[in-house]
C-alpha positions, 0 to 999 in steps of 0.5 A: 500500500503506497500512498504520498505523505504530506507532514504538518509541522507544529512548532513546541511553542504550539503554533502550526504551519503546514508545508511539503518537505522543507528542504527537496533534499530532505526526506522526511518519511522515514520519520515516524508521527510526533517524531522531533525534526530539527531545522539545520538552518534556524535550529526550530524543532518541529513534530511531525504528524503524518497524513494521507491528504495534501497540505492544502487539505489539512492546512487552516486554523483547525487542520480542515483546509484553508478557510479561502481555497476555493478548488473543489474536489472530484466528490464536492463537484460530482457528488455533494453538490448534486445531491444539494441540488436535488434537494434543494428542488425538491424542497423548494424550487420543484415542490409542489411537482413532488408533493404532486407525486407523494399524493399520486403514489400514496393513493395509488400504492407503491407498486401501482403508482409506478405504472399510474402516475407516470404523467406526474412523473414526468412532470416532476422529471421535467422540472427537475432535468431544467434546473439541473441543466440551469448553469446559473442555479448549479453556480449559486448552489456552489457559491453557497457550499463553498461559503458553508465548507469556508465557514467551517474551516474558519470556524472548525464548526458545521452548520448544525454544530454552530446552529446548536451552539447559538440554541445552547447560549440562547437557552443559558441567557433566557433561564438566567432571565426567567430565575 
């Protein structure tokens, strides 16, 4: 098993900063994870911790990749952002085209309603195929997951966690009012 490793260094006075080797002459996977290196130029001891992923991934304030990258990989592109679209229209922009097809299949039953609701089907397909082919819709969906994944590397908190976290401070700050 072969893979390519990328070095986080952190210095002991507890400040990280991430690169490839630092020198092309050095190589460095001999080290062993939270091994000391000593720089030979400025004599600054760092630890090595090992990782499977490139440093721009594993680089910003929490190790989840640099707040401001704006590259996607192959499974944000194919993968993560589709399946926001998808839900996305049917939430919101195909809605009343999909309600159409749950009413259609929970009277029909979900055998039959194959066969009996293939007009509200395709409905539901045509509206969902136009804004799947809709560059401007897939743009704006993208521009939001980059700023969600940008506002969870800066922060080192997902949507639901900072979501909670607001809950758990609002709640303290009411119960302290209501005593």
């Amino acid at each position: 098993f072969s893979y390519s490793l990328w070095f986080k260094m952190s210095t002991d006075e507890g400040s990280t900063a991430t690169s490839s080797p630092l020198l092309a002459t050095d190589d460095l996977s001999g080290l062993k994870e939270g091994e000391i290196y000593t720089d030979p130029k400025t004599g600054k001891k760092y630890r090595a911790k090992k990782t499977i992923l490139p440093h721009y991934s594993s680089s910003g304030p929490f190790g989840l990749g640099d707040p401001e990258d704006r590259t996607l990989r192959r499974l944000e592109a194919d993968v993560i952002i589709t399946n926001r679209m998808n839900a996305d229209i049917e939430r919101v922009q195909c809605n009343p085209q999909y309600m159409d097809l749950i009413k259609c299949f929970r009277e029909e039953g979900g055998v039959k309603g194959l066969s009996q609701c293939k007009p509200v089907l395709a409905l539901f397909n045509a509206c969902k195929t136009e804004k799947f082919h809709d560059t401007e819709y897939r743009e704006r969906m993208t521009e939001e997951y980059l700023r969600e994944r940008s506002e969870a590397r800066r922060t080192g908190m997902t949507i639901k966690q900072r979501k909670l976290e607001e809950y758990r401070q609002w709640k303290a700050k009411n119960e302290g009012e209501t005593k």
